[in-house]
N, C-alpha and C positions, 0 to 999 in steps of 0.2 A: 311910700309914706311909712314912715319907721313907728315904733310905738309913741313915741314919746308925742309926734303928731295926732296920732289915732285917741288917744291923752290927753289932749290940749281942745281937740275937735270935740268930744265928748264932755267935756268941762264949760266949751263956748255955748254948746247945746243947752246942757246944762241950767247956766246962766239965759240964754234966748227965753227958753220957757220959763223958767222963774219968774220971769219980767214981764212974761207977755199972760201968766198966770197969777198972780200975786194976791188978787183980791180973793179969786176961789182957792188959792192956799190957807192965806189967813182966817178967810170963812171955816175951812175945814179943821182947821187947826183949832177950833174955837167952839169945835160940835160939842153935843153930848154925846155923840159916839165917839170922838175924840178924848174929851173927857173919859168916856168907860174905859176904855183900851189903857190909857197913860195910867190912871190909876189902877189897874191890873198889873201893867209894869214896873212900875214903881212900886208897889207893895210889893213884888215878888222880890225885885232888886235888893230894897231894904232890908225884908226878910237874909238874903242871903246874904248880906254885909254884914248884918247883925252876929250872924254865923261862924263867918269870919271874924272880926272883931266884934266879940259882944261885950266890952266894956266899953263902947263908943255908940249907945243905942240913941241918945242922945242929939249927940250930933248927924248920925245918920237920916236920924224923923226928921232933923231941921233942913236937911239934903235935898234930901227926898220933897217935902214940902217948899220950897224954893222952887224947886225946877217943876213939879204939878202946877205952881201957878203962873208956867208960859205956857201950857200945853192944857186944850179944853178951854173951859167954860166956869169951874169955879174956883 
């Protein structure tokens, strides 16, 4: 079995469980401890774009705010 198998096997896995788990993904994904974690990351993220480009602070919060409301709970 070469990598690329070992690759493709761990992908199929992968996918099995997503499928055969999906509902307690989306629950979790949906926590408030979810929630706390994503926005901890996200602020931190932000902050650091901002850092990087701080004349785009702007669009960064609008980013950043987008994608906190797939992740969590509010």
């Amino acid at each position: 079995m070469g990598i690329e198998d070992t690759f493709n096997d761990a992908v199929n896995k992968g996918k099995e469980f997503f499928e055969q788990n999906k509902d307690k993904i989306e629950e979790a994904l949906k926590s408030d401890q979810a929630e706390d974690i994503s926005d901890k990351v996200l602020d931190g993220a932000a902050d650091l774009a901002k850092k990087v480009a701080p004349g785009s602070a702007e669009q960064i919060d609008g980013v950043r705010d987008n994608v906190d409301k797939a992740v969590g709970n509010e």
